[in-house]
C-alpha positions in Angstrom: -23.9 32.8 -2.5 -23.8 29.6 0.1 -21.7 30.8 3.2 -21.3 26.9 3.6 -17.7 25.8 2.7 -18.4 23.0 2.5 -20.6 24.1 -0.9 -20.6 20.7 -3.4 -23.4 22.0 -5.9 -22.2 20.8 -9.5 -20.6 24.0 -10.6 -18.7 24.8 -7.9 -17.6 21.3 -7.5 -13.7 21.5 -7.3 -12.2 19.1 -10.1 -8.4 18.0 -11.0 -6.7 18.8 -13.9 -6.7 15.2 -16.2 -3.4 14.6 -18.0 -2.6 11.4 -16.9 -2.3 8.1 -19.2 -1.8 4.2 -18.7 2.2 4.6 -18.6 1.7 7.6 -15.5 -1.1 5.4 -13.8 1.9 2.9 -14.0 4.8 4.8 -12.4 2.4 5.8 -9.4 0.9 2.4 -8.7 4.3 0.9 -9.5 5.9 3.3 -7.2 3.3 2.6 -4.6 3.6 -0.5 -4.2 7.6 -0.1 -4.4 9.0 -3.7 -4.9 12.0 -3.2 -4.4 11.2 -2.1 -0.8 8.8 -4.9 -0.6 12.0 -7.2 -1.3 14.7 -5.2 0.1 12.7 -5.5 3.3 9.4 -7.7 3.4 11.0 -10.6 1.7 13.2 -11.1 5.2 10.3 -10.3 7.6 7.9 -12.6 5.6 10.9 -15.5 6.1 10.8 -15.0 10.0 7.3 -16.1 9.4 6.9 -18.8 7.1 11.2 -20.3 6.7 12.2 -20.8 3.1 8.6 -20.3 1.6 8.8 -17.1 0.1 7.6 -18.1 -3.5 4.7 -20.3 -1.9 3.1 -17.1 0.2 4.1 -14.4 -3.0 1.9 -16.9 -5.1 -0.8 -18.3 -3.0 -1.5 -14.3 -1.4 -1.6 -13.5 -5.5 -4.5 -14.9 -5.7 -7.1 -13.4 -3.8 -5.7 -10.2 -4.6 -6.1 -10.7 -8.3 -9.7 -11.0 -7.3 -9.4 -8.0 -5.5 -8.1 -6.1 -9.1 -10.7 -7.7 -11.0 -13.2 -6.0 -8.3 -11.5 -2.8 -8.3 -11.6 -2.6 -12.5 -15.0 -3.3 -13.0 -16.2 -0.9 -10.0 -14.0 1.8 -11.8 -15.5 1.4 -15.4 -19.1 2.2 -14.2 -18.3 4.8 -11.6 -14.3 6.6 -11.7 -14.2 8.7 -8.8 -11.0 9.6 -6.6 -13.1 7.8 -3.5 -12.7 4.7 -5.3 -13.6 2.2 -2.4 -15.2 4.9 -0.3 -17.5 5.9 -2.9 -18.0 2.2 -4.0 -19.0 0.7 -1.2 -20.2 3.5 0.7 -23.2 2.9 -2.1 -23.1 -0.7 -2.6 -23.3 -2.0 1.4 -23.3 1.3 3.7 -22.3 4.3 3.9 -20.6 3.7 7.2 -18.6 0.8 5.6 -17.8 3.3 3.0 -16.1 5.9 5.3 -14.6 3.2 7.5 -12.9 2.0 4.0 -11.7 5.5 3.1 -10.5 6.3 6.4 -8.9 3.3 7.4 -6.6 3.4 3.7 -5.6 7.3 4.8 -4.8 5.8 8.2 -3.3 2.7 7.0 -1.0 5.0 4.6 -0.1 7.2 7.0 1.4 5.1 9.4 3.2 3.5 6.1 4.4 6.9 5.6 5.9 6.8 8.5 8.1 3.7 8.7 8.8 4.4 5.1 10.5 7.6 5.8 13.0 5.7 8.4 13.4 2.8 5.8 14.7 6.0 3.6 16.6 7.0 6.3 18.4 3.8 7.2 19.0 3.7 3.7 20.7 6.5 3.4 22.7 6.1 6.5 23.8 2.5 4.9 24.8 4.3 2.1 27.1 6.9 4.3 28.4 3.8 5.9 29.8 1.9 2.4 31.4 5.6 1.8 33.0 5.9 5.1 30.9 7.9 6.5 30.6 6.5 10.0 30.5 9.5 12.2 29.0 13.1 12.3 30.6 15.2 15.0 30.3 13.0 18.1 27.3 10.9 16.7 28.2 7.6 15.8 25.6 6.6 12.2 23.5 3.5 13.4 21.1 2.5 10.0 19.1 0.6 12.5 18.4 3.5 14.9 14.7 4.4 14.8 15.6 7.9 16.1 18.3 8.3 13.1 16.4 7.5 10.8 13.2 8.9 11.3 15.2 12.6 11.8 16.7 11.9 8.0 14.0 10.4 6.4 11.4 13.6 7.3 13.7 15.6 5.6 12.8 13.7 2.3 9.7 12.8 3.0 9.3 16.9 3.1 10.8 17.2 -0.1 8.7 14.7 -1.9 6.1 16.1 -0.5 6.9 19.5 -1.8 7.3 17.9 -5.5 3.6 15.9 -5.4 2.3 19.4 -4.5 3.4 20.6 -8.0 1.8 18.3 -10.2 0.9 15.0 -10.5 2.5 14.5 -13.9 5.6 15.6 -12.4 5.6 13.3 -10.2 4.9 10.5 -12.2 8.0 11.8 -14.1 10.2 11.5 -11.5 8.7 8.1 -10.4 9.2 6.6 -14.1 13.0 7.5 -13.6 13.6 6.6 -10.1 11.7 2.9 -11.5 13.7 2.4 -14.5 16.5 2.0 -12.1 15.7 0.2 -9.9 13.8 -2.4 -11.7 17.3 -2.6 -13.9 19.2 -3.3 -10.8 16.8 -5.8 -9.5 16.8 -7.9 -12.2 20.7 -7.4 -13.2 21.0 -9.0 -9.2 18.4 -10.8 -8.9 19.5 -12.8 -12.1 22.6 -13.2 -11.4 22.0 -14.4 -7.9 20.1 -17.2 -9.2 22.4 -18.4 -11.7 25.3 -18.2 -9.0 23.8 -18.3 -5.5 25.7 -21.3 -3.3 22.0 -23.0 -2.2 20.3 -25.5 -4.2 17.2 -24.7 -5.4 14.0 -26.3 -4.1 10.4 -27.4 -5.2 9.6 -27.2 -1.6 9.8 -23.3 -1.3 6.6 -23.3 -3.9 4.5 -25.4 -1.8 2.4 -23.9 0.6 1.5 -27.0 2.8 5.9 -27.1 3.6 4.5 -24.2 5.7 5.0 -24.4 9.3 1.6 -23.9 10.8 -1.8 -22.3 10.1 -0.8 -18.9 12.0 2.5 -18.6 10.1 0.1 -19.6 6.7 -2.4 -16.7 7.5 0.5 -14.2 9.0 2.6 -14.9 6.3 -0.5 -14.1 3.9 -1.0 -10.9 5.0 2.3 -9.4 4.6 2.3 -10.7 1.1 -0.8 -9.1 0.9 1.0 -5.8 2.5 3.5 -6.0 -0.2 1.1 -6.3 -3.2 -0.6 -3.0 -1.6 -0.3 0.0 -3.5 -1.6 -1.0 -7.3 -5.3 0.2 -6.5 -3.0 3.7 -6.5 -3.9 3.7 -10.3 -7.6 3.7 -9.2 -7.3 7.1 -7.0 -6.0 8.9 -9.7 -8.9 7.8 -12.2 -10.2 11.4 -12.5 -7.1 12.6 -13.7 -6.6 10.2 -16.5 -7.7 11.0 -19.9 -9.9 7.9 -20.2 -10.8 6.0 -16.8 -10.0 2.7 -18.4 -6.6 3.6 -18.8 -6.7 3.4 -14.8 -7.8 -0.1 -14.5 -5.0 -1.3 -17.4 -2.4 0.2 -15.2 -3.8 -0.9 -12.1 -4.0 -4.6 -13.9 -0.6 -4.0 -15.2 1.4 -3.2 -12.2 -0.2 -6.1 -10.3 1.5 -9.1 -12.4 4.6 -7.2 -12.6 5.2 -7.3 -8.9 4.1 -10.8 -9.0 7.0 -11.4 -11.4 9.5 -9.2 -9.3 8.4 -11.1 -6.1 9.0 -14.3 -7.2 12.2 -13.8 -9.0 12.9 -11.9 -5.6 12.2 -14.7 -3.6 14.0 -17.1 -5.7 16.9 -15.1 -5.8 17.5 -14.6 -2.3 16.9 -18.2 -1.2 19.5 -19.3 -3.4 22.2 -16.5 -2.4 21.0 -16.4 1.6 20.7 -19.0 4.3 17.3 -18.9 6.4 19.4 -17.6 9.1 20.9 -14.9 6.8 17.1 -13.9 5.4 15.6 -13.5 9.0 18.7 -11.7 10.1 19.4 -9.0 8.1 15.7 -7.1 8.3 16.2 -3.7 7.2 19.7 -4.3 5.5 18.9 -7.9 3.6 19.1 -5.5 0.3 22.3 -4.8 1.0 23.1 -7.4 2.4 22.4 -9.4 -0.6 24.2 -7.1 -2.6 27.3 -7.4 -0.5 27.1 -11.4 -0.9 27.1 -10.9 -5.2 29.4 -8.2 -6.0 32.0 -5.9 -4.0 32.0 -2.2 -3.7 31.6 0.1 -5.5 29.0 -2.4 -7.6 27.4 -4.0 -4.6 25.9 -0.5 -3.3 23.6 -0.5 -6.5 21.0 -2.6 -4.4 20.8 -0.4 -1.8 21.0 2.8 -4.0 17.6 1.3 -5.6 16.5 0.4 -2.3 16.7 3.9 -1.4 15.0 5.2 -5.2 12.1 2.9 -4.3 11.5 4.5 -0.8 11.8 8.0 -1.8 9.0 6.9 -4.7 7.0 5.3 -2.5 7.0 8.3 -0.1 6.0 10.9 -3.1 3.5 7.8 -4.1 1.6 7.3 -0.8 1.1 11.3 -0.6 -0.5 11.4 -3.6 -3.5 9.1 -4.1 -4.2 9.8 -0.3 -4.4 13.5 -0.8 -6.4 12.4 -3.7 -8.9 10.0 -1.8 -9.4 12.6 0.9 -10.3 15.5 -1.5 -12.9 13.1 -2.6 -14.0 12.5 0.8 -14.4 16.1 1.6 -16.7 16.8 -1.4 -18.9 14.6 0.1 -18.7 16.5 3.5 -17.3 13.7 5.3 -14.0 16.0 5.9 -12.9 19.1 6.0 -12.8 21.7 3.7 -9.4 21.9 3.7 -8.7 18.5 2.2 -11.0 19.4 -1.3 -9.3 23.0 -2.1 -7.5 22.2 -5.7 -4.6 24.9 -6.7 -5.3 26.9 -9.3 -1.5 27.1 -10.5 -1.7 23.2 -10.3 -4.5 21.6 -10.5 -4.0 19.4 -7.5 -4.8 19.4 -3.9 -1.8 20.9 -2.3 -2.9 22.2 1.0 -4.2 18.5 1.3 -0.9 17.2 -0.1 1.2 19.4 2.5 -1.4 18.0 5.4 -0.9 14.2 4.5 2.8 14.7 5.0 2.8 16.8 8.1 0.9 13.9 9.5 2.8 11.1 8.6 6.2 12.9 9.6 4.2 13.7 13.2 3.3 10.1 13.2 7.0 9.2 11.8 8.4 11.0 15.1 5.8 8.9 17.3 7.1 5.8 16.3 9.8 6.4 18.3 9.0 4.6 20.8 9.6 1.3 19.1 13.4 2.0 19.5 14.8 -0.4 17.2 13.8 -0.3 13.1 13.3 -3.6 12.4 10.7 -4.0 15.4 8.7 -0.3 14.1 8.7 -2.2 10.6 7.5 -5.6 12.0 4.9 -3.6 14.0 3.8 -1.4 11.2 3.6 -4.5 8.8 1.2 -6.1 10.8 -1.2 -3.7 11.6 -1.6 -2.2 7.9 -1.7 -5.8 6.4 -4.9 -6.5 8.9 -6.5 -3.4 8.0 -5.7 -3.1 3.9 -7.1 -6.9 3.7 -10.2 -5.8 5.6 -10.7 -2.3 3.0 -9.6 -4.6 0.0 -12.3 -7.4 1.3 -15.3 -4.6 1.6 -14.6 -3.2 -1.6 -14.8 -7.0 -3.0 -18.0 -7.6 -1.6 -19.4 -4.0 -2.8 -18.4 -5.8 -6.4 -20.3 -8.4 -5.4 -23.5 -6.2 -4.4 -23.4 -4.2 -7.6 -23.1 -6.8 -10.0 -25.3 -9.4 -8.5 -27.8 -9.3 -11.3 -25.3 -10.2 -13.8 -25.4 -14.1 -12.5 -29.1 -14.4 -14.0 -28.0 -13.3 -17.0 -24.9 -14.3 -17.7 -23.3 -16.8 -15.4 -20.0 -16.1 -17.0 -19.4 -12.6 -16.4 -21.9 -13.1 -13.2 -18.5 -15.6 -12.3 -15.6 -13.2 -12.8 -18.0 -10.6 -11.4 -19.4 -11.3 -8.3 -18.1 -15.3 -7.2 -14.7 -14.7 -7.8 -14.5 -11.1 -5.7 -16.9 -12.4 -3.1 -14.4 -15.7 -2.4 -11.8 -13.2 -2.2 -13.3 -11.3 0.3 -14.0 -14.2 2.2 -10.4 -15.6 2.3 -9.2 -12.2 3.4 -11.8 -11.8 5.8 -11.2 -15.2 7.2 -7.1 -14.6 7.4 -7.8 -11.3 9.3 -9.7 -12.7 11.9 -7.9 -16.0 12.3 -4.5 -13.8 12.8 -6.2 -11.1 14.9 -7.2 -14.2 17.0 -3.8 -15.9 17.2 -2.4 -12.6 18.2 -5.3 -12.3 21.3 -4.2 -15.9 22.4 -0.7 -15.3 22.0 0.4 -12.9 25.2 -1.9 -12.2 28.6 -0.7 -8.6 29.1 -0.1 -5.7 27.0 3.4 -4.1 25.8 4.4 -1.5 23.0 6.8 -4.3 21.4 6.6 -6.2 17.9 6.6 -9.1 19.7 3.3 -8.6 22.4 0.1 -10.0 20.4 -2.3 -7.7 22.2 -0.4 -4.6 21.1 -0.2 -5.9 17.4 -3.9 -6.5 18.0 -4.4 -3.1 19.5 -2.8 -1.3 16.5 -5.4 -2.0 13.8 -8.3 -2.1 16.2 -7.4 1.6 16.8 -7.2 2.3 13.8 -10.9 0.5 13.3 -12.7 2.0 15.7 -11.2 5.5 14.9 -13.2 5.1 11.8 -16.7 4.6 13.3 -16.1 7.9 15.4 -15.1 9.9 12.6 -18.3 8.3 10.7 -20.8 9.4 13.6 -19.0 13.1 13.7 -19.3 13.4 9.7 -22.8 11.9 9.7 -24.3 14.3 12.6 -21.6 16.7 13.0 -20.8 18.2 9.6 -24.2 16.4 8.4 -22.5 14.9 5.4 -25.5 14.1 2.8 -23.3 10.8 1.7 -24.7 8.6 4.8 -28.2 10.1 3.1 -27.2 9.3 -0.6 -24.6 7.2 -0.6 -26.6 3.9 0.2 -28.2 1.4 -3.0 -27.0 4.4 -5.7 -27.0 2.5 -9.0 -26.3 -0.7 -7.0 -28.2 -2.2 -9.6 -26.8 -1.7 -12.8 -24.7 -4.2 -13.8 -25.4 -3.6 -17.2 -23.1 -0.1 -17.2 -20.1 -2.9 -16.9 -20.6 -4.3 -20.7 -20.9 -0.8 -22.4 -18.2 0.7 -20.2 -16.2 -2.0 -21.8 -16.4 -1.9 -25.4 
């Protein structure tokens, strides 16, 4: 017997338990991306960017990322693995491209962790608030204190993390429910706003060259790209689905529903809010929102599904990270630690329990961004830079594989490979026009939301602490992926058509 614990022979390979269908691929992808969070929040931060253009950004940052799904689908037919885009490109481009796109999502989601759990805080505080709650002991309850919320939003983020450890049909369980109502209360609000709201609609907020300048165009993008992150979530849980193409319909699936949500979310809150009122509120617009409709008790059904969505969005960014890192350390390029699968569950728990140590550590680091809506801004901007740069890679890797497929048949060799590698390129081109604006916009550095070289500074870290991990798991654990991983079936497009009937 190997002493290596690292061991990844075929039999001992550690494998999950599959029990998951399209409707469970749903609820976690779904849940990932968490649209009413996306709304409840990124709706008003996107606003401070690009004014009373919400539907404009939602649609335009649509579609590049439908590229993005169609890359992601046809990558999962031939080759379903946990890694997803750290297996994929890893063997299309590089292996050091792969790893820097595997460890730049578990970065990415770990600092989304973290201003997630004080979104579930301030939530939970707002909720105290509308009860009468409005002091414990001598503490007076601020929903927009960093250092409040972050304290009660570990506490659920541990919980949730406790419940992903048990199984990941449980979880999708509990996500299916916590979705059902919010997406009831979204549309019973949303719909109502925009057959009531005071402002008149506009043709202007669908056209994206109302925008008010090429920085607020690309900035603007990206968050909208930030909020449609999370439905590749169907993709790391594609070895635990019965059939792998059930991944790629809920992956599919949950992409055009959040483009529905986001633009009746949009709509609805430009015609019940004032620009001023949109920018203003941050963290509460929700709420807000729900305040402006309906009185109490009713008008705290927002913010209760404001709350459901960030508790399923914590349980939902545990999971397929746990799940992308388990792959990553069968390969070597991690820890042990992160591939050891319960035998009572089938899942990963010890990496589970690790993923949300982390992002509660991280969580309590933020606090040095005193205010909420500044952590959220500064949190938005960085993951938005970083998720476009994974979601371009894994585009071009499409690209790569399928190349062939334009010589012999320029249709499929279209949808393929031009429409993921234009994609890519638009992404690409955003994230390095923004990271440039934000460079030329400040001549010293500050931890604040508003100081460009910090924003800059945030996903550059996060960058280059990719490469060092790369070097230390290509010559330090000696991880036979930067051997292997490079060209492997990169030329078999023809998997794609018999993977599909």
């Amino acid at each position: 017997m190997s002493d290596n614990p690292y061991s990844v022979d075929p039999p001992a390979r550690p494998a999950l338990r599959k029990s998951l269908g399209v409707l469970d691929g749903v609820a976690i992808a779904a849940s990932s991306t968490a649209a009413t969070t996306s709304i409840g929040i990124g709706l008003g931060v996107t606003a401070g960017v690009v004014g009373l253009h919400l539907p404009a950004i939602m649609l335009l940052a649509f579609l590049p990322i439908l590229g993005i799904a169609g890359a992601y689908s046809r990558l999962n037919k031939v080759e379903p693995n946990a890694g997803n885009g750290y297996v994929w490109v890893g063997r299309s481009l590089t292996p050091w491209l792969g790893f820097l796109v595997g460890w730049v999502n578990i970065v990415a989601v770990v600092a989304f962790l973290a201003y997630t759990t004080a979104v579930t805080g301030s939530a939970l505080l707002q909720l105290a608030g509308d009860a009468g709650v409005h002091r414990v002991g001598g503490l007076a309850l601020d929903p927009g204190s960093t250092a409040q919320t972050t304290a009660l939003g570990i506490l659920v983020l541990v919980a949730v993390t406790l419940t992903a450890v048990t199984g990941i049909r449980t979880a999708a369980r509990l996500q299916a429910g916590l979705l059902v109502f919010e997406y009831v209360v979204l549309l019973g609000f949303c719909g109502y706003g925009i057959v009531t709201g005071p402002h008149d609609f506009s043709l202007s907020w669908f056209d994206p060259f109302a925008i008010p300048s090429a920085t607020a165009l690309a900035q603007g993008m990206l968050l909208s790209v930030f909020c449609y992150w999370g439905f590749e979530s169907a993709f790391s849980v594609n070895e635990e689905v019965r059939d792998p193409r059930d991944a790629s319909k809920a992956g599919i699936t949950t992409l055009f529903t959040m483009l529905a949500l986001f633009l009746l979310g949009s709509v609805a809150f430009q015609r019940v809010l004032s620009e001023e009122e949109l920018v203003g509120h941050g963290p509460e617009g929700l709420a807000f929102f729900g305040e402006r409709l309906a009185s109490q008790p009713w008008a705290a059904l927002p913010l209760i599904a404001l709350m459901f969505s960030a508790v399923a969005s914590l349980q939902a960014g545990v999971i397929p990270t746990a799940r992308a890192m388990f792959a990553m350390s069968r390969d070597r390029t991690l820890g042990p630690v992160w591939s050891k699968v319960s035998p009572r569950y089938g899942t990963p728990a010890a990496g589970t329990v690790l993923i949300g140590s982390l992002a509660a550590v991280v969580a309590a680091l933020a606090l040095v961004i005193p205010r909420l809506a500044d952590m959220i801004m500064a949190t938005v901007s960085a993951v938005g830079i970083v998720v476009a740069l994974s979601y371009a890679l894994t585009a071009l890797a499409a690209a790569v594989r399928f190349r062939s497929l334009l010589r012999e048949d320029w249709r499929q060799g279209v949808r393929a490979v031009v429409l993921p590698a234009l994609s890519a390129a638009v992404l690409l081109g955003l994230g390095g026009y923004l990271g440039w604006s934000f460079y030329t916009s400040a001549d010293h550095f500050e931890v604040s939301a508003d100081n460009g070289w910090f924003l800059l500074a945030t996903p550059l870290a996060m960058i280059a602490s990719g490469f060092v991990a790369a070097a230390w798991a290509k010559w330090g654990r000696r991880s036979p992926y930067f051997r292997t991983g490079k060209g492997t079936d990169a030329d078999a497009p023809q998997l794609l058509t018999s993977a599909s009937r």
